[in-house]
C-alpha positions as CSV (number, residue, x, y, z in Angstrom):
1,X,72.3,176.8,114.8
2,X,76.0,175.1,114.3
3,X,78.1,176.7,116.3
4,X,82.2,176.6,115.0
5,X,85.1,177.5,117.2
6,X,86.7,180.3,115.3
7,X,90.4,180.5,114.0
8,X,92.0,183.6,115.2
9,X,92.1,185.6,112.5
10,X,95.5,187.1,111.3
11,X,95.4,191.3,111.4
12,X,97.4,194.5,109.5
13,X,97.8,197.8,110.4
14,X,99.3,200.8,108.0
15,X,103.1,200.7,108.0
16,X,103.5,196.9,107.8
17,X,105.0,195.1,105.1
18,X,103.4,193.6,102.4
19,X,104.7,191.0,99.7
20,X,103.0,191.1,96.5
21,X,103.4,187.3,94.8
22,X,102.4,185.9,91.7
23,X,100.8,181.8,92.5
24,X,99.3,182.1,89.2
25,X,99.9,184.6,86.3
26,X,102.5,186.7,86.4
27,X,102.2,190.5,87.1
28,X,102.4,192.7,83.8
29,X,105.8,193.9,82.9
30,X,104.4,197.8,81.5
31,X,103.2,198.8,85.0
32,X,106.5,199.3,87.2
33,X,106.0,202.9,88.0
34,X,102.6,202.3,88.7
35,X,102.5,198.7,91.6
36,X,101.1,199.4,94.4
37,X,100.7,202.7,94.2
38,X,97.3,202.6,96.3
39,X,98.5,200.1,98.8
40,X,101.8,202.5,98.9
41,X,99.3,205.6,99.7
42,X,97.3,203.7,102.5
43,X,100.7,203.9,104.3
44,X,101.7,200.1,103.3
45,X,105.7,199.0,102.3
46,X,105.2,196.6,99.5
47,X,107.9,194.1,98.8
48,X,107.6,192.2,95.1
49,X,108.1,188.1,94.9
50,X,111.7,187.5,93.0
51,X,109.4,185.6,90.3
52,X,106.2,187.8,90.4
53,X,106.8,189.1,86.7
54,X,108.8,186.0,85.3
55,X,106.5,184.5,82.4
56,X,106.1,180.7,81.3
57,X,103.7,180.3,79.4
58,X,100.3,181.5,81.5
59,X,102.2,181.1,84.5
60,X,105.2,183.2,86.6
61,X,107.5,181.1,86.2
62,X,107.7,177.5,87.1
63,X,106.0,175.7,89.5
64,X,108.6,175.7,92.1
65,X,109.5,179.2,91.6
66,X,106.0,180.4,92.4
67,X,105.8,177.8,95.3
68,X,109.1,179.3,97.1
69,X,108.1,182.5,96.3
70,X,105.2,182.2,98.5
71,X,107.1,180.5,101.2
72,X,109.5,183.0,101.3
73,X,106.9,185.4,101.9
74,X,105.2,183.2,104.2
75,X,108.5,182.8,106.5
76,X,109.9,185.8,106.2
77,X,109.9,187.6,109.6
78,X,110.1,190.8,108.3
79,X,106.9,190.8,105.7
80,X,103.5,190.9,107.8
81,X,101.1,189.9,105.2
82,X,100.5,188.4,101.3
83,X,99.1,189.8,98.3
84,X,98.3,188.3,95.0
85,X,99.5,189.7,92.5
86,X,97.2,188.3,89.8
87,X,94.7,185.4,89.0
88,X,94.4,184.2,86.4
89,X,95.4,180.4,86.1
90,X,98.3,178.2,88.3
91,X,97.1,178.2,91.9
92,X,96.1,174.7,91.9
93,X,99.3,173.3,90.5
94,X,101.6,174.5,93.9
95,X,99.2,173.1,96.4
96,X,101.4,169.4,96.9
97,X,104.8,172.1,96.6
98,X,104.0,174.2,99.8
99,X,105.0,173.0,103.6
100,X,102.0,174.0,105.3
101,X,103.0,172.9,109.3
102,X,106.0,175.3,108.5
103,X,103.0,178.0,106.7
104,X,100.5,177.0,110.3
105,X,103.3,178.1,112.5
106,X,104.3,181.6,111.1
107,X,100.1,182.3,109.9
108,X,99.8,185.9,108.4
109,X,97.1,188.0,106.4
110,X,97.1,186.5,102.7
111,X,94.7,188.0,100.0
112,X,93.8,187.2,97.0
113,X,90.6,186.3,94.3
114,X,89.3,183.7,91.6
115,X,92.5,181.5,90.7
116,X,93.5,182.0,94.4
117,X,90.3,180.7,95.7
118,X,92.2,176.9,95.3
119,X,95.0,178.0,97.1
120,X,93.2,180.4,99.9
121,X,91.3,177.0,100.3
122,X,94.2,174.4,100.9
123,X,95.5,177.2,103.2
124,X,92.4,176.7,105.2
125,X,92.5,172.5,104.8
126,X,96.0,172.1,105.8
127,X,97.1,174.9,107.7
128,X,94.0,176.4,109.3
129,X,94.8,179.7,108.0
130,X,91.7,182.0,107.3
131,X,92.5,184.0,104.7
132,X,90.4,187.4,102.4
133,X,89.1,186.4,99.2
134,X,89.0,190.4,98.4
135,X,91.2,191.7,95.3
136,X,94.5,191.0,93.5
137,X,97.1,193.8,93.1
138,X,96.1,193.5,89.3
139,X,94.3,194.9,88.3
140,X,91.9,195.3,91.0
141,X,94.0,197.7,93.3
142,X,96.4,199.2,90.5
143,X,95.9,203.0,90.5
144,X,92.0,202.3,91.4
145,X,91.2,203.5,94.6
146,X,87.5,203.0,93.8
147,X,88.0,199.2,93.8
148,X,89.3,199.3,97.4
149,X,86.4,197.5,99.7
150,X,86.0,199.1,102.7
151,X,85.1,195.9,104.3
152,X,88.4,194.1,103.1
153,X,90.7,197.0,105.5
154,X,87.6,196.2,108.1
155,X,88.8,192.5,108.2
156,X,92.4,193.4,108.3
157,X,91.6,195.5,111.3
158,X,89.7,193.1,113.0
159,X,86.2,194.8,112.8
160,X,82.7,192.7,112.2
161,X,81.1,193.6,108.8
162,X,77.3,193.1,108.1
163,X,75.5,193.4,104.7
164,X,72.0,193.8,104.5
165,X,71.0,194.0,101.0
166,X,70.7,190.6,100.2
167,X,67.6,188.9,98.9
168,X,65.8,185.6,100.4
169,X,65.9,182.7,98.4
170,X,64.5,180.4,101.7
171,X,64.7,181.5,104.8
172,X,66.4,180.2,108.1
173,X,68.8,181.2,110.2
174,X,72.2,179.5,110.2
175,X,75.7,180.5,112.1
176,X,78.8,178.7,110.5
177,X,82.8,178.9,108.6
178,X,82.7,180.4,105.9
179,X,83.7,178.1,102.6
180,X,83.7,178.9,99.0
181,X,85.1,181.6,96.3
182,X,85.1,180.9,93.0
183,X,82.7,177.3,92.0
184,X,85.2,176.6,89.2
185,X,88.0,176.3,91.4
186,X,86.5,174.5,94.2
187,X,85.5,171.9,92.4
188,X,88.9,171.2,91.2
189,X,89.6,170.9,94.8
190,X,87.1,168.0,95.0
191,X,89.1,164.4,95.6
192,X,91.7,165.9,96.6
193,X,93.9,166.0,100.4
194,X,93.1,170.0,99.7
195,X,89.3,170.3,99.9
196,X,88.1,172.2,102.5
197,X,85.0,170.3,105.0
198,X,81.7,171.6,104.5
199,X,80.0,171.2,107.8
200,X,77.9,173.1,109.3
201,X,79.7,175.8,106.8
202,X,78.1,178.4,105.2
203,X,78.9,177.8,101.6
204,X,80.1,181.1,99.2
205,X,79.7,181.0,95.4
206,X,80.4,183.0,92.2
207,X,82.0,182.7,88.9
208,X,82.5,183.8,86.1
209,X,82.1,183.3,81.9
210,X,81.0,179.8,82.8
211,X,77.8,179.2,80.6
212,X,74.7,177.9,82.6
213,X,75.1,174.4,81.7
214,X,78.8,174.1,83.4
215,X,77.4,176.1,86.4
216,X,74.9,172.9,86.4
217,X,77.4,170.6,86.0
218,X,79.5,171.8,88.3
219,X,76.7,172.6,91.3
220,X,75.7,168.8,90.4
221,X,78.7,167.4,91.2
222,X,78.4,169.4,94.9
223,X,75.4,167.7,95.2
224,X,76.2,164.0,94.2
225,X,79.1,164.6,96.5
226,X,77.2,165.3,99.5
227,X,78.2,168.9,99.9
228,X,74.5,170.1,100.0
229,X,73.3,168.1,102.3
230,X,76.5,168.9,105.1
231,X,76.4,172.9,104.7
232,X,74.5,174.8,107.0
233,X,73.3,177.8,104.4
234,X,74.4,179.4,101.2
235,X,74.8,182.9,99.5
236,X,75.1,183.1,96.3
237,X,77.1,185.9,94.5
238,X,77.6,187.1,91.2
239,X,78.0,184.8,88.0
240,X,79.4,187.6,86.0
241,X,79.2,186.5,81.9
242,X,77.9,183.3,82.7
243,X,75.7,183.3,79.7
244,X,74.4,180.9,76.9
245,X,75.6,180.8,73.5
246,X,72.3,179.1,72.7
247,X,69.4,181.6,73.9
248,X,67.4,178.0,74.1
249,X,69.8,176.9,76.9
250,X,68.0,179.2,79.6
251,X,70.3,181.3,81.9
252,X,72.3,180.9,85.0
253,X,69.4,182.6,87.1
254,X,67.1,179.2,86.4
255,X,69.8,177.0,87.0
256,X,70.8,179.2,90.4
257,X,66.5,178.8,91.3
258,X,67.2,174.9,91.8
259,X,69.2,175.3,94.3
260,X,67.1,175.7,97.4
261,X,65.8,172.4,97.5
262,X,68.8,170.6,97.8
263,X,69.7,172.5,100.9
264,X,68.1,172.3,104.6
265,X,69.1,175.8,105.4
266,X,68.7,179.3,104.4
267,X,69.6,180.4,100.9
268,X,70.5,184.0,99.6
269,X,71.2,185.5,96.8
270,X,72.4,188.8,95.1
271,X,75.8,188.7,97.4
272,X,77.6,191.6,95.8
273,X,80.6,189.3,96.0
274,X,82.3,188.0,92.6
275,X,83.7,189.0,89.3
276,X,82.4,192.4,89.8
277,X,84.0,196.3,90.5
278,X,83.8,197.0,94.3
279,X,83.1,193.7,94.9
280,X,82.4,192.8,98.6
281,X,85.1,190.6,100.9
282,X,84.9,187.8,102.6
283,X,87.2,186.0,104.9
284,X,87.4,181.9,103.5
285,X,87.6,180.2,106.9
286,X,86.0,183.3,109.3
287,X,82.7,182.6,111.1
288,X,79.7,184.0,109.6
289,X,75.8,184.0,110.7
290,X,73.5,184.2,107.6
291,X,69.7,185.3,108.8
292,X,67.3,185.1,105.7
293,X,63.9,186.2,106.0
294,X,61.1,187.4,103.2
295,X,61.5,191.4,105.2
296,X,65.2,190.8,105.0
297,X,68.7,189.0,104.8
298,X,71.6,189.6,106.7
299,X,75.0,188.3,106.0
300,X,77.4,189.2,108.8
301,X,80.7,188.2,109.2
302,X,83.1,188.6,112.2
């Protein structure tokens, strides 16, 4: 079993501050009445990003605009944690525009999904920040209680989360730091000073309206690369409309069944972790210990 030495992960409690930022696509302009209104009920102070609803083009506002907002956030003294506002598309274009020895010094809860995964990922790379790859404001926690995962607030509070309805793919036993979130954006990470290492990680996938051939390409290019063979386990979660246009093609599921033998470690499946309502949380950088038998596989994450 790898064992990592674990980042101290950042915590929130109700009452603190939290600034809503868009890295990617802005936030609607029809909902004002409406932001935050769960976060606001949990007992949270939410404070929007000067550029969070500024449009250009799919993007809030230029890249610099989006990159200070988030340094702003990240500096400010009196805001205790970070909340995507959206995904959408733009993460990766601020990652060479943010001072992260300035981010690694003043390190604080940041949350966010799909898009963000590039961004929570460079976080993680070049400022050893762990950070939740949970929800966005929008729409996931917009008026929607329901889409509030009990196990994102768990994180924030500290507490060790465990899911055990996984299925066995091949079974082992494997302890590692958590890597992963959406495929698409990690491999747009690959090359680059802001790719995360892989070893001894456990490695966390999903994605979404990707047809099964550029979830191939794209798991093909991990494995050319190396990544397979460095990563203590995976889990594999949801691929949420990944379907063929051409029946003929096959489906996701086939091109998922490769998988195992590429990998010297256990491999599960059927995370409920993705593009999906209540989706499950995980913390991108957190130590995790994956045990995958054919009675039962546990994910648990501290």
């Amino acid at each position: 079993m790898t064992q990592h030495t674990d980042i101290p992960r950042p915590t929130l409690t109700p009452g603190a501050t939290i600034a809503v930022i868009s890295p990617a696509s802005p936030l609607p302009q029809d909902n004002e009445s409406n932001i935050a209104a769960h976060l606001k009920a949990k007992g949270f102070h939410v404070r929007l990003g000067h550029h969070a609803r500024k449009q250009e083009r799919y993007l809030a506002g230029s890249d610099a605009e989006r990159a200070e907002d988030l340094m702003t956030a990240f500096l400010d003294p009196t805001i205790d944690a970070i909340l995507a506002a959206r995904g959408g598309y733009g993460s990766p274009r601020i990652l060479d525009k943010l001072d992260y020895r300035a981010i690694a010094t003043h390190k604080k809860p940041f949350i966010g999904f799909s898009d963000i995964s590039a961004l929570q990922l460079a976080l993680l790379t070049r400022a050893e920040l762990i950070s939740y790859s949970a929800v966005n404001l929008y729409p996931d926690l917009q008026n929607d209680s329901k889409q509030n995962n009990a196990n994102l607030w768990a994180f924030l509070e500290g507490r060790t989360v465990s899911f055990s309805d996984l299925t066995n793919q091949q079974a082992g036993t494997c302890e590692g730091r958590i890597i992963g979130g959406c495929l698409s954006m990690l491999v747009s990470l690959m090359g680059t000073p802001y790719c995360p290492n892989f070893s001894g990680s456990i490695l966390v996938l999903e994605d979404v309206k990707e047809e099964p051939y550029r979830i191939d390409r794209m798991l093909t290019q991990l494995r050319l690369a190396g990544i397979f063979s460095q990563i203590a386990g995976m889990v594999l979660g949801q691929f949420t409309d990944c379907t063929a246009k051409n029946p003929a093609d096959g489906s996701v599921k086939e091109v998922l069944k490769e998988l195992p033998q590429w990998i010297n470690g256990p491999v599960a499946a059927g995370f409920n972790y993705g593009h999906v309502p209540h989706r499950s949380a995980i913390a991108l950088g957190g130590t995790a210990r994956l045990e995958s038998t054919r009675e039962k596989t546990t994910l648990t994450l501290f």
